[in-house]
Steps between C-alpha positions, in 0.01 A plus 500: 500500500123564642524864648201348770824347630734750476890483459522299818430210374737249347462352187459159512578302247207235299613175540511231171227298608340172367181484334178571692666709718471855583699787692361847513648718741310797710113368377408637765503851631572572876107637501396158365710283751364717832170423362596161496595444841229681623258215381768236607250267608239549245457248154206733306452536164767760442715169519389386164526828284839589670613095386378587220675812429831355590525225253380747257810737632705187495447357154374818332243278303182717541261177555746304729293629788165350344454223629743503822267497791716405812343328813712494757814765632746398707607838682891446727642684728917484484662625795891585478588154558198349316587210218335260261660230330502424202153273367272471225101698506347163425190464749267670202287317252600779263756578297408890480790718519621607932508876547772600782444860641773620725422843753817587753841377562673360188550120484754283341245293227645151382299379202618198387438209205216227585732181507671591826537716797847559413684663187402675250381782721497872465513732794272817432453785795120566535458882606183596654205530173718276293286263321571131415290233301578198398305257255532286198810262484586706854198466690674202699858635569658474806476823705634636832572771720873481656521819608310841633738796453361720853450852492429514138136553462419906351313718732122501464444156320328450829762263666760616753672157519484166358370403129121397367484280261175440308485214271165440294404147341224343341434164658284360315283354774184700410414326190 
């Protein structure tokens, strides 16, 4: 257990994933996510190298990071009765890796296969720093939100309510 956590928190177990994807819970400290929200609105720079150091984090290859230069974040706000179905990240022109930040209330993740929206699915709960990337044979599985559990997110991530999701992609527009 990570004593910057403390006994409080439960362990949760890794989930058997498929190839290209990644789950590595509390990436983030509660100091990184406040700093975070404060800049909310902001796509600088710090963008990149914090993409960057998540696929590291995710794949623990020490060069995955090299070349992954995202261009576009797509930052959601889930209240306690927010939802998102289940589809497919498919607008890019990419096929870099997604990197999923969560800050807040926990969330009921559904990250399915890339035939269908339905079964094969897994159901993972996304705590508030929890990181998630998906890439490789993954990088176009079904996905979703079903549910937000309220009440959930840990004092001083910066959120009293609700759930932020960041999600960074390389669109392959630029070039």
């Amino acid at each position: 257990m990570n004593t910057l956590f403390g006994d409080d928190v439960l362990h949760r177990p890794t989930p058997q994933l498929p190839d290209g994807a990644h789950y590595v819970p509390h990436w983030l400290t509660l100091e990184q996510q406040r700093w975070l929200v404060a800049r909310f609105h902001e796509f600088p720079d710090w963008m990149v190298r914090l993409g960057r150091s998540a696929l590291v984090a995710a794949t623990g290859d020490p060069s995955a990071g090299d070349d992954y230069t995202p261009d576009a974040a797509l930052v959601n706000y889930y209240d306690d009765a927010a939802r998102m179905g289940m589809h497919q990240d498919k607008d890019e022109h990419s096929t870099a890796p997604v990197i999923s930040l969560s800050i807040g209330d926990t969330c009921l993740f559904r990250f399915g296969n890339t035939q269908t929206r339905n079964k094969p699915y897994q159901d993972i709960a996304l705590a508030s720093g929890d990181l998630f990337v998906f890439g490789g044979p993954s990088r176009m599985a079904y996905h979703g939100i079903p549910k937000i559990y309220p009440g959930t997110a840990p004092q001083g991530c910066g959120l009293e309510a609700g759930r932020i999701n960041i999600t960074m992609r390389v669109t392959g527009l630029n070039g």
